[in-house]
C-alpha positions in Angstrom: 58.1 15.3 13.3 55.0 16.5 14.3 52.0 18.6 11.7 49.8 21.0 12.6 46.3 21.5 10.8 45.2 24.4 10.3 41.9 25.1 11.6 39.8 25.3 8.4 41.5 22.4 6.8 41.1 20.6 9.6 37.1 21.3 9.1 37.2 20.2 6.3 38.8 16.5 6.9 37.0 16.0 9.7 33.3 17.1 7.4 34.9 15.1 4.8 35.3 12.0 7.1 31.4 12.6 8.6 30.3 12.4 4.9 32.2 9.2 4.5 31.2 7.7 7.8 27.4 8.6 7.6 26.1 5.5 4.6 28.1 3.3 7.3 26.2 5.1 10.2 22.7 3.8 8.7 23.4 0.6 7.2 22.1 -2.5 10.0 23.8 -5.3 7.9 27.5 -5.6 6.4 25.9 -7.8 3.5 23.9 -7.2 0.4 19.8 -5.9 1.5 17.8 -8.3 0.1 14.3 -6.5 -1.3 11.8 -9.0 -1.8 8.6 -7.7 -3.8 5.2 -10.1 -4.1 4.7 -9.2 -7.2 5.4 -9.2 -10.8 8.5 -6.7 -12.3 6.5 -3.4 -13.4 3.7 -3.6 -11.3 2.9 -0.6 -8.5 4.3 -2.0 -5.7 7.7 -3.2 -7.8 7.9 0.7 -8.9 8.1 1.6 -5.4 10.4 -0.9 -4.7 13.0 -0.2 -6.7 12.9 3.6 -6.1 13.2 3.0 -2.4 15.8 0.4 -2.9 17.9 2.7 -5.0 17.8 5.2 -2.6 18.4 2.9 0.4 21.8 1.9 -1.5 23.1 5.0 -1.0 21.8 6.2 2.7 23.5 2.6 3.8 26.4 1.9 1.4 25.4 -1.5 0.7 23.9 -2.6 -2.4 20.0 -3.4 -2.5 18.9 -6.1 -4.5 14.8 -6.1 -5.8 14.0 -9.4 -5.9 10.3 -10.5 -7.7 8.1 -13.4 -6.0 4.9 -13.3 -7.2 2.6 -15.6 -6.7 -0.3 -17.2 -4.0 -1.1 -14.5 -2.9 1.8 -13.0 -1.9 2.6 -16.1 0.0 5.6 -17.2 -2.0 7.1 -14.1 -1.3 6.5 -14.4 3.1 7.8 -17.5 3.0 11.0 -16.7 1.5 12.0 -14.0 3.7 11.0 -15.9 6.5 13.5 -18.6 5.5 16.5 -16.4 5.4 18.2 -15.7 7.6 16.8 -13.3 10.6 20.1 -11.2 10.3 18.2 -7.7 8.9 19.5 -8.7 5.4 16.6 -9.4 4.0 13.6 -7.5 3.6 10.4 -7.3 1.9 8.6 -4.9 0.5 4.5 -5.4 0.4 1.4 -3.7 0.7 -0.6 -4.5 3.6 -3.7 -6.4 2.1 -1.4 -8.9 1.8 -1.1 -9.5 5.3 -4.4 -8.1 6.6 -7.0 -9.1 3.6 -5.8 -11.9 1.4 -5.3 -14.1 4.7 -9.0 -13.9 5.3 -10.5 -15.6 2.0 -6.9 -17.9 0.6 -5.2 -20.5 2.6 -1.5 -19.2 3.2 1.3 -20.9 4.8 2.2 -17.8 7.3 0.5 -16.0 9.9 0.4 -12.2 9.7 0.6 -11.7 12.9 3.2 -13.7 14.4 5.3 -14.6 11.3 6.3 -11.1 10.3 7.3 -7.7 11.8 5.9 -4.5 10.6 8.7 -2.2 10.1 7.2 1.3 8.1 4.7 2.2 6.0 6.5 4.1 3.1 3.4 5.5 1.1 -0.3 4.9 1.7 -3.1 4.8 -0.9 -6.4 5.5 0.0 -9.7 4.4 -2.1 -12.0 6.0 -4.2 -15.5 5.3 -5.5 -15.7 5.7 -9.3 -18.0 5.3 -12.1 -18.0 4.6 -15.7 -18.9 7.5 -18.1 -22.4 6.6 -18.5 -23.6 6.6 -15.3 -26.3 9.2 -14.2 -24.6 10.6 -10.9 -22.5 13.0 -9.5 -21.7 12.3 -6.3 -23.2 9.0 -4.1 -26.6 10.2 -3.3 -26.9 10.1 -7.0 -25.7 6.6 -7.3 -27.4 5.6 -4.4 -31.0 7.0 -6.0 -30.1 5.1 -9.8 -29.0 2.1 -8.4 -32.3 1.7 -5.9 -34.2 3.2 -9.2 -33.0 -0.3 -11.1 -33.5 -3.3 -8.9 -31.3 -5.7 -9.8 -29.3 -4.0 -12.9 -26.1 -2.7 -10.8 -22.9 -4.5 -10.7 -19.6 -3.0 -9.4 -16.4 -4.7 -10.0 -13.3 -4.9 -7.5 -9.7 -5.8 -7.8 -9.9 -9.4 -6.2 -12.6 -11.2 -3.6 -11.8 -10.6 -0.4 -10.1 -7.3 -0.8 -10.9 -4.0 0.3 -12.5 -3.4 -3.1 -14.8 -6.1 -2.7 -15.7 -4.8 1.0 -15.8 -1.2 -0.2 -19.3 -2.5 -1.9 -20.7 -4.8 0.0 -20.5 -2.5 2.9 -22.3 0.4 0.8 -25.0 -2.4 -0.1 -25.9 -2.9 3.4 -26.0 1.0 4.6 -27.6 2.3 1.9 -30.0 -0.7 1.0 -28.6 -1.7 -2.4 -28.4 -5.1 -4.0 -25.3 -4.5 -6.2 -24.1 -7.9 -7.6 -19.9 -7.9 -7.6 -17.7 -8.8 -10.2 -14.4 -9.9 -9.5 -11.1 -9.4 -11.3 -7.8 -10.7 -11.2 -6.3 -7.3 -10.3 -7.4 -3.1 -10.8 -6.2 -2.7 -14.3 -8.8 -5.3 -15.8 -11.6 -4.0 -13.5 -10.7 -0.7 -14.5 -11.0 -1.2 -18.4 -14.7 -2.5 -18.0 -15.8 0.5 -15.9 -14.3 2.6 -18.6 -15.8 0.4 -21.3 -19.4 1.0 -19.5 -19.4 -2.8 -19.2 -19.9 -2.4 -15.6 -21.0 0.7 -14.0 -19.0 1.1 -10.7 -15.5 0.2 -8.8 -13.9 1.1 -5.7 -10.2 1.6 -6.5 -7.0 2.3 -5.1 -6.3 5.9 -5.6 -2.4 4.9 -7.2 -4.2 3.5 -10.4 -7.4 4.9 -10.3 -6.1 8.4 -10.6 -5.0 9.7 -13.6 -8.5 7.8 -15.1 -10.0 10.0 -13.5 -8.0 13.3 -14.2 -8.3 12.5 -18.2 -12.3 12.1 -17.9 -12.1 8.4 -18.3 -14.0 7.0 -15.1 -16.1 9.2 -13.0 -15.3 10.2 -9.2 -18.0 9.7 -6.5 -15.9 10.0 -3.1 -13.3 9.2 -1.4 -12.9 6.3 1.1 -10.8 7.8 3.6 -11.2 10.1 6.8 -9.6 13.5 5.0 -10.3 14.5 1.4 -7.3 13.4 -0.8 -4.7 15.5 -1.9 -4.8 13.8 -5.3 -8.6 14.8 -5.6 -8.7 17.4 -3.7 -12.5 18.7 -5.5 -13.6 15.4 -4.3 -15.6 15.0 -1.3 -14.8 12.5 0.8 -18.0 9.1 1.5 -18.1 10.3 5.2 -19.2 13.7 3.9 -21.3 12.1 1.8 -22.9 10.2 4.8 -21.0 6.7 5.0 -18.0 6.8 7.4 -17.9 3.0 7.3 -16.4 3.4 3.9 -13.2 4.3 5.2 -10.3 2.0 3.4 -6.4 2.4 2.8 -3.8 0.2 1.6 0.0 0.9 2.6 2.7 -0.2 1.1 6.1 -0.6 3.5 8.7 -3.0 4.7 8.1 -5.8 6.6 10.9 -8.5 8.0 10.1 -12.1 9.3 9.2 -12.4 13.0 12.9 -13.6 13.8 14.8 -10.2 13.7 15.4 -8.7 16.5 13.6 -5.6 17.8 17.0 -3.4 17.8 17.4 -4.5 14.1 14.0 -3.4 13.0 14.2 -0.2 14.6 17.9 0.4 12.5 15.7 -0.5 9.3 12.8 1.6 10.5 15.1 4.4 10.6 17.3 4.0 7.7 14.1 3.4 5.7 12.4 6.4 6.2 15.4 8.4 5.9 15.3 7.1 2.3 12.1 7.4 1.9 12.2 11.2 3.0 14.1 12.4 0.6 13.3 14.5 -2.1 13.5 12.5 -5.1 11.9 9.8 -3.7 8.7 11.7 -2.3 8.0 13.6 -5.5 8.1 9.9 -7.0 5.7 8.9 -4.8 3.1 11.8 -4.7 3.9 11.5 -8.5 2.5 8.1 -8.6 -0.8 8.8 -6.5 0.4 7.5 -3.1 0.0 9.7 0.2 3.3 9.6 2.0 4.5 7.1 5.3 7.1 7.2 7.5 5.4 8.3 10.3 4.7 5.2 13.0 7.5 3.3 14.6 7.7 -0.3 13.6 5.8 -0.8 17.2 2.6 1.5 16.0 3.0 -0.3 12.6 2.3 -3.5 14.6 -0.6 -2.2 16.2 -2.0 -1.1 13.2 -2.0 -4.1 11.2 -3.6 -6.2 14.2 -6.3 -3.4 14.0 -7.0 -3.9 10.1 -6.5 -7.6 10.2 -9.6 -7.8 12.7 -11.4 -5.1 11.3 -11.3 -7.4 8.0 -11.8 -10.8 9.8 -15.0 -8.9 11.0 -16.5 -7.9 7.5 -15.7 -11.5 5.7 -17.7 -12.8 8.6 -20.6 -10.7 8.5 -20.6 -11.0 5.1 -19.5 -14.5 4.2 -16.9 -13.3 1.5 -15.5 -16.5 0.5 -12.7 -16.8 -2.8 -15.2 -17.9 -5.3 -17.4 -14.9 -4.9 
């Protein structure tokens, strides 16, 4: 006996059985994903993790585990995913000073350009130069003048030696003729409380944490360090307007894979990635955190990127010795 469909129910299987197909039709690995994060549960980059990761469950159909290595650096967490295997089921999820900064000033075990693949940059944060209360500027030609005006007096703290916190100043010492001392911290959220405490007058900080300090009057905003004025801060002129387009510094934060995976499997990640990344509840999250948004270079431009900043880096330790202990 033989059926006949009619021609809108026969639509409607064959919509039905796209809808069912299409998690299937993005997923690159018929085995729990594997999210690695270098850093502690609750922190920035473990936030975006798991916001990606639940929406990456449901573009690929396969569950997505977040999994927390902190520690040296993010170092522990490479060489993890570098010992599973290089079947696409694992993944990591960084940001890219840990591959293009930390390397420079810490000894790690892994080589950021030959150990790992780029694969996309999911949100980006750009910096911004910020002030405590109490200091007597509005914008950086005002710093510039109080700092010169008191030899010796200025400090400005960063996240970490050998980040691009710690570069941020040193570089705006040598342009503008300064003799800021730095002060280091073990991360922005310290750093951050002695700016606003008026312990120590200036910071450059990423703009994810730096924000909503600003926004509530807590730290002053000087510029920001990118190439276009932030859409976070959009009042907020930019240190190239300001006259100091060296200052020009961006973290993102993506998904990388070790070295072993083939090119075809990145590119199915790549893809399936941003999809998740694209939609709706996961960009409002994002832009809701103070990140830019990603998902615009192929894992192939992500790779030419991060050889760019990881020389551009090597280049500023060197000329200006930055060594961990500083």
């Amino acid at each position: 006996m033989t059926f006949h469909l009619s021609s809108p129910l026969r639509r409607t299987l064959c919509a039905a059985a796209l809808t069912l197909a299409l998690p299937a039709a993005m997923a690159w690995t018929d085995k729990p994903i594997r999210m690695i994060v270098p850093a502690p549960a609750g922190g920035t980059m473990d936030v975006v993790a798991r916001i990606v990761a639940d929406q990456l469950s449901v573009e690929t159909g396969q569950p997505v585990v977040v999994e927390n290595r902190a520690g040296a650096g993010g170092a522990i967490a490479v060489q993890a995913m570098i010992a599973a295997p290089a079947d696409g089921s694992t993944i990591m999820m960084t940001a890219s000073n840990i591959l293009t900064e930390i390397p420079h000033v810490m000894k790690t075990a892994f080589d950021p350009l030959k150990d790992v693949k780029p694969v996309t940059a999911i949100a980006r944060a750009s910096m911004v130069m910020i002030g405590a209360p109490n200091v007597p500027a509005k914008d950086v030609k005002g710093v510039v003048a109080w700092v010169k005006a008191n030899p010796g007096k200025v400090s400005f703290a960063s996240y970490s030696t050998g980040t691009s916190s710690h570069y941020a100043g040193m570089i705006l010492n040598q342009k503008a003729g300064l003799d800021m001392q730095h002060v280091p911290f073990a991360g922005s959220p310290p750093a951050l409380a002695q700016v606003m405490g008026s312990q120590i007058p200036l910071m450059f900080d990423g703009m994810a944490t730096a924000r909503n300090m600003i926004t509530t009057g807590k730290v002053q905003a000087f510029g920001v360090a990118s190439k276009k004025r932030s859409q976070h801060l959009p009042n907020v002129p930019t240190l190239a307007e300001q006259g100091y387009p060296e200052l020009d510094f961006s973290n993102w934060v993506g998904i990388i894979v070790a070295a072993g995976v083939p090119t075809a499997l990145v590119e199915k990640i790549n893809t399936a990635v941003d999809k998740a990344a694209a939609s709706p509840k996961v960009r409002d999250r994002l832009l809701g955190a103070g990140f830019d948004l990603g998902g615009d270079e192929t894992a192939e431009q992500m790779a030419k990127s991060l050889r760019a900043d990881f020389e551009r880096n090597a280049d500023i330790v060197k000329t200006f010795d930055i060594k961990l202990n500083q």
